[in-house]
N, C-alpha and C positions, 0 to 999 in steps of 0.2 A: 504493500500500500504506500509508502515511503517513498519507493522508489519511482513510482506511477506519481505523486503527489511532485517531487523534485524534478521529472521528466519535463511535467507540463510547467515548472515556472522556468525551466531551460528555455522550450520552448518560446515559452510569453519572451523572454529576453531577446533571445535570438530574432523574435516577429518586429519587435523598437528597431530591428538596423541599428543599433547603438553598441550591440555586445557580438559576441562569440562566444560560444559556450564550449570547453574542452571535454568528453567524454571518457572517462577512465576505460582502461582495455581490460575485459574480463579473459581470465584464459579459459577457453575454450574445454569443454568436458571431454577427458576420453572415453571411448568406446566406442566411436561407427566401427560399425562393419564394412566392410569393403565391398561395393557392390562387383556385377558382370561387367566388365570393361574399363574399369578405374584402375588407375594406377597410383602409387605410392609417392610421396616425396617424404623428405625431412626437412626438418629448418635447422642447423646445428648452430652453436655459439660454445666459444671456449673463454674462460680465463685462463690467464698466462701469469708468469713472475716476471713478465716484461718484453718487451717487441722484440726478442732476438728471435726469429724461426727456425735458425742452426742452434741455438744455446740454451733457452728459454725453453720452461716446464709449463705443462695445461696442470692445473691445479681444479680444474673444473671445465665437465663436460656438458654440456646440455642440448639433449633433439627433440624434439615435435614430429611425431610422426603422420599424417594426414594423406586421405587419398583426394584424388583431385579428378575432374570427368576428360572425355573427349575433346572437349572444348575449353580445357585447361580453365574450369573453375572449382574452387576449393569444396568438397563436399561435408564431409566430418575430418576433426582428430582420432586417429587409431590409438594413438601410445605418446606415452610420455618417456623419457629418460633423464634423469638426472643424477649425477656423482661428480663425488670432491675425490682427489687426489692428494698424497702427502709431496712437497718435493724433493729433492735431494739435498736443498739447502732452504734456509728460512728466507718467507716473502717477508718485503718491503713493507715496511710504515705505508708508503706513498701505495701498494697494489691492496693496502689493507685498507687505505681510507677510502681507492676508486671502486673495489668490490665488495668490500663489507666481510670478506672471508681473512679470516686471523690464522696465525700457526697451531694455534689449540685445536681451531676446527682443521684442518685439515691431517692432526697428527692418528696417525695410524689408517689410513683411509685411503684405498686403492679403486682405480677404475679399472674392471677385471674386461680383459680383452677381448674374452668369449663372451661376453653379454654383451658389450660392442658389435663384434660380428654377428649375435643374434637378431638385434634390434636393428641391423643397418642390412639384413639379407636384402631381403625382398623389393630393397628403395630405388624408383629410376631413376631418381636426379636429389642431390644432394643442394641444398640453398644455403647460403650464407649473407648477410651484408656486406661482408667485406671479402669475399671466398682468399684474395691474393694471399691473406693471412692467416683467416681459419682454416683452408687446407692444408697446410702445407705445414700448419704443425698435427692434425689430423693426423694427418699420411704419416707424421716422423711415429707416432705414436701407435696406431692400428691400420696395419697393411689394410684392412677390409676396406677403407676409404680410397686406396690408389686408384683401381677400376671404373670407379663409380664415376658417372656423368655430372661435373657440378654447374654451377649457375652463381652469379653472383648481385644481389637485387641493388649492390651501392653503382656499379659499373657497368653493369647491364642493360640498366635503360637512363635512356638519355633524360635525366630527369630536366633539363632547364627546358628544353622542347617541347615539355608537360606544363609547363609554368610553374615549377619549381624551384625557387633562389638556390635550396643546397639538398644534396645529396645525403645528408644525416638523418641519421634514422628518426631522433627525436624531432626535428622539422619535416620529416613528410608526413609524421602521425599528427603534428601539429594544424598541415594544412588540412587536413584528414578531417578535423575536428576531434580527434584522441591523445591522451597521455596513456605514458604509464612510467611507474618507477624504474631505471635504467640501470642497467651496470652488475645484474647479477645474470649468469649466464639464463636460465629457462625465464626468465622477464622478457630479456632479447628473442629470448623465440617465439613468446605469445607473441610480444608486438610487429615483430616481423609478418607472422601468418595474417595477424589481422591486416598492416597493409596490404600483403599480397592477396587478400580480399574484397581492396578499394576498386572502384573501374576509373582507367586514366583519362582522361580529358584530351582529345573531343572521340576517341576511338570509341569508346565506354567499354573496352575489352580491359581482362581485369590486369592488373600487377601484374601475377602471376601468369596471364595468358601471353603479356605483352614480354616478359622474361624470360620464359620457355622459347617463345617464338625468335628469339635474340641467340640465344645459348645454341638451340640446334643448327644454326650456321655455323659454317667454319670460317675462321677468319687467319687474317696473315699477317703476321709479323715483317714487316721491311726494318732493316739495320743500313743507314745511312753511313757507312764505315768511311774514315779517311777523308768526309766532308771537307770544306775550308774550312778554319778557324771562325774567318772572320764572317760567314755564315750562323752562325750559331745560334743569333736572335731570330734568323728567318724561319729555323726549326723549331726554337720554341715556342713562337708565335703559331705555328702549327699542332700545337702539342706533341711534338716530340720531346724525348725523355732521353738523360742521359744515364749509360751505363759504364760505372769507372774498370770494368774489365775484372773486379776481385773475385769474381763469383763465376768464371770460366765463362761465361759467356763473353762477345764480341767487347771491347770498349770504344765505345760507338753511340750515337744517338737511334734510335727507334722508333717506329710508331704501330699500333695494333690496326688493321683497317679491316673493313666487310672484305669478301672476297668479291664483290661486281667495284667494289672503289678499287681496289688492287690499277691498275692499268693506269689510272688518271694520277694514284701514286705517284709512280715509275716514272710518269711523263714529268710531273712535279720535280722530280729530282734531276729527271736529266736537261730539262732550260731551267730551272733556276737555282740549282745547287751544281750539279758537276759541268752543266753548259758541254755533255759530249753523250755520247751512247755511253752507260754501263751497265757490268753484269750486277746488278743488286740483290745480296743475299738475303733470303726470305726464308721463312718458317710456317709451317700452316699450323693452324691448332682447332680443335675439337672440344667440344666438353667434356672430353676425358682425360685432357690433359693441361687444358687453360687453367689458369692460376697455380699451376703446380710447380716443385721445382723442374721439373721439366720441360716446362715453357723457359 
């Protein structure tokens, strides 16, 4: 009754054109069953003891498991998972104040690998916000994540083309009309499924439809190797990115494009960067391997 009571003076507010009302994000009940012809995804989020992906411990795992239709819209949540992990060395003040998880909670506490692999069988596409991150400590951690097709909802769709100023999770649920409390690993996965539930302006196809539809192309990597120096603003003005070479890949400027851009690329670089023919080394990638160390 409360809640029906608080609805409608939302409402009343929202009807003045004078407010916004923010909607708290309830997480979602599990138990659908999985109908004929659905398929599965997850929503994963990890905490870390800090941005290294070579160095740095998940001290906390959490997925959302949900089936989704033909037409890539969200139907129920299947399962839930969540576990804390202890590290090999004690978290940060600074990782204790952004997640709220202390060395106490985490001490003696294992994320056991086969209940990983259980709960990740059956998944065709793996989601993340930020995938370049959370896979790739994933993957250091439970092989069963290598295989798997991912997607990533920060990178994957072109949000300012949406009319979106940023890319953060808490400003899309913002324009959304939802909050919710941030920074513990299964918070991030409610609020995530719930965006990937919004329908994006003007397509009205959802998130999730518009994500998917993004992820199953292949795109290609171009490495601008050897460019001019004095070139360099013209690149990043393009959003090319630079790679200092530590990491075995090229030390080179890059950029990620669709495969039907690929051509007008190439033409790009050969009149206004190298001004001659050349061979430009390229990489293709897939969702089974985008955001990985091995992209």
């Amino acid at each position: 009754m409360q809640s029906e009571i608080n609805e409608a003076l939302a409402r009343q507010l929202e009807a003045s054109g004078q407010y916004r009302v923010l909607r708290r994000i309830m997480p979602a009940t599990p138990g659908f069953r999985s109908e004929i012809g659905a398929k599965i995804g997850i929503v994963l989020d990890v905490e870390t003891t800090g941005l290294d992906t070579v160095r740095d411990e998940v001290i906390e795992l959490a997925m959302v498991k949900f089936a989704y239709s033909a037409d890539d819209r969200i139907l129920g949540v299947i399962d839930v998972f969540q576990a804390l992990q202890e590290p090999s060395f004690p978290i940060t003040p600074e990782i204790t104040a952004l997640t709220r998880i202390t060395n106490e909670i985490l001490a003696g506490r294992e994320i056991e690998p086969l209940a990983v692999d259980r709960f990740t069988a059956d998944a065709n596409i793996i989601v993340a916000h930020n995938s370049a991150f959370d896979r790739k400590f994933a993957e250091r951690f439970w092989p069963a994540f290598v295989h798997k097709p991912w997607a990533c909802s920060f990178s994957g769709i072109t949000w300012k083309q949406h009319g979106f100023a940023s890319g953060k999770l808490e400003h899309l649920l913002a324009s959304c009309g939802l909050f919710y409390d941030a920074h513990r690993a299964a918070d991030d996965c409610h609020a995530l499924l719930a965006l990937m539930d919004q329908e994006l302006p003007p397509s009205n196809a959802t998130v999730l439809a518009c994500l998917l539809e993004r992820a199953r192309r292949r795109t290609v990597r171009v490495w601008a190797q050897h460019a001019p120096f004095e070139l360099k603003d013209v690149l990043k003005q393009r959003a090319y990115r630079w790679n200092d070479g530590t990491d075995g890949r090229p030390k080179s400027w890059y950029l990620d494009v669709e495969e039907e851009a690929l051509d007008a690329e190439l033409r790009f670089l050969e009149n206004e960067i190298y001004q001659r023919e050349v061979d430009v080394h390229r990489q293709v990638f897939t969702a089974r391997d985008r955001y990985s160390n091995r992209a």
